[in-house]
C-alpha positions in Angstrom: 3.9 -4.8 16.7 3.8 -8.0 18.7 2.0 -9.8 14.9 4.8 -8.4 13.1 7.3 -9.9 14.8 5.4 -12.9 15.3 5.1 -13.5 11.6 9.0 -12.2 10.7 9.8 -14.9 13.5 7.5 -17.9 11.8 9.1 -16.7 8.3 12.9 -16.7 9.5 11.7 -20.1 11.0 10.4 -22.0 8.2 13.8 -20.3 6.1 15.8 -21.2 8.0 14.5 -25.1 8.2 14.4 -25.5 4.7 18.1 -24.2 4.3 19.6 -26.4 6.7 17.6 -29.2 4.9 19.2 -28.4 1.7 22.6 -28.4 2.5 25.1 -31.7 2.1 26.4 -33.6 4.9 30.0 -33.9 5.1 30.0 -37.3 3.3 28.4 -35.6 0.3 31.6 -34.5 -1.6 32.7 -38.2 -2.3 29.8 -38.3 -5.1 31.5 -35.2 -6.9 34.9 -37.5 -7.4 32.6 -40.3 -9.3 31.7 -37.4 -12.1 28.2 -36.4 -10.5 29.0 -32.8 -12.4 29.6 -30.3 -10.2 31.0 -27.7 -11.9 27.5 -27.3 -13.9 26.0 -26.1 -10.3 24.3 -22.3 -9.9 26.7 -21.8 -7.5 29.8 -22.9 -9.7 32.5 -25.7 -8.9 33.1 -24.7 -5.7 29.6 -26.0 -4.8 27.0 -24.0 -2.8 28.5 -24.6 0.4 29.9 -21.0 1.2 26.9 -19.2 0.1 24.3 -21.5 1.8 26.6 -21.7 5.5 26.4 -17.7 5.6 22.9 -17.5 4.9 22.1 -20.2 7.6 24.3 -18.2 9.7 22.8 -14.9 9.3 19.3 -16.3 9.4 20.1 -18.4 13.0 21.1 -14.7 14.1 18.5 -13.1 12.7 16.2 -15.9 14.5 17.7 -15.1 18.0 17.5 -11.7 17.6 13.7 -11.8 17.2 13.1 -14.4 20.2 14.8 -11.7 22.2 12.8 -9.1 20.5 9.6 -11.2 21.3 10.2 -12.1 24.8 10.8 -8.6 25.9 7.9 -7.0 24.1 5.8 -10.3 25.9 7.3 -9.5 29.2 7.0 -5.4 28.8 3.4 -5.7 27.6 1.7 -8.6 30.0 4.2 -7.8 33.2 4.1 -4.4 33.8 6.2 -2.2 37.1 3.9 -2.7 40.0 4.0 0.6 41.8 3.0 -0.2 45.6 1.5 3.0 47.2 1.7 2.9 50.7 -1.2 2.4 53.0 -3.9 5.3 53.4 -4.1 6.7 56.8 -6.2 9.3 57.7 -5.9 11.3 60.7 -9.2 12.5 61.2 -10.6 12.4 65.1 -14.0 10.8 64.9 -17.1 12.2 65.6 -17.4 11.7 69.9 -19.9 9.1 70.2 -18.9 6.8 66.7 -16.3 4.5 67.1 -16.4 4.8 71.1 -15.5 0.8 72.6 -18.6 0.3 75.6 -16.8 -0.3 78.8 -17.6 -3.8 80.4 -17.6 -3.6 83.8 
């Protein structure tokens, strides 16, 4: 369980990198006015913006989620409840003669 979620969390991760790297900054729609072609994107004249902001949301989520995921499975597995029993007492007399304190006189 805990290498599934490791390796969901390293994939959402790198994903999640790669689409914040790919997205424009807010000074990018000043080369679109100079006739850099936008409306021949994939994603049509309105530009991949919309699409690539709700993937990197639902990814940021979806990262979140599986920290929380991760750190309770961590904590459940390597900190488990610590019962404390109390202390054993017997109440067994001893045998006469074991156990007996010499008197110093």
């Amino acid at each position: 369980m805990y290498l599934l979620l490791l390796i969901a969390h390293f994939i959402v991760s790198f994903l999640l990198v790669g689409l914040i790297l790919i997205q424009h900054g807010k000074g990018a729609q000043t080369g679109a006015t100079f006739g850099s072609g936008a409306s021949q994107t994939v994603f049509g004249s309105q530009g991949s913006g919309g699409f690539l902001s709700r993937t990197t949301a639902m990814l940021a989520g979806l990262f979140f989620v599986l920290n929380l995921l991760l750190v309770w499975y961590l904590n459940r597995e390597y900190h488990p409840k610590v019962i404390q029993e109390a202390p054993v007492t017997t109440n067994e007399a001893l045998p006469a003669g074991k156990g007996d304190i010499p008197k110093v006189d």
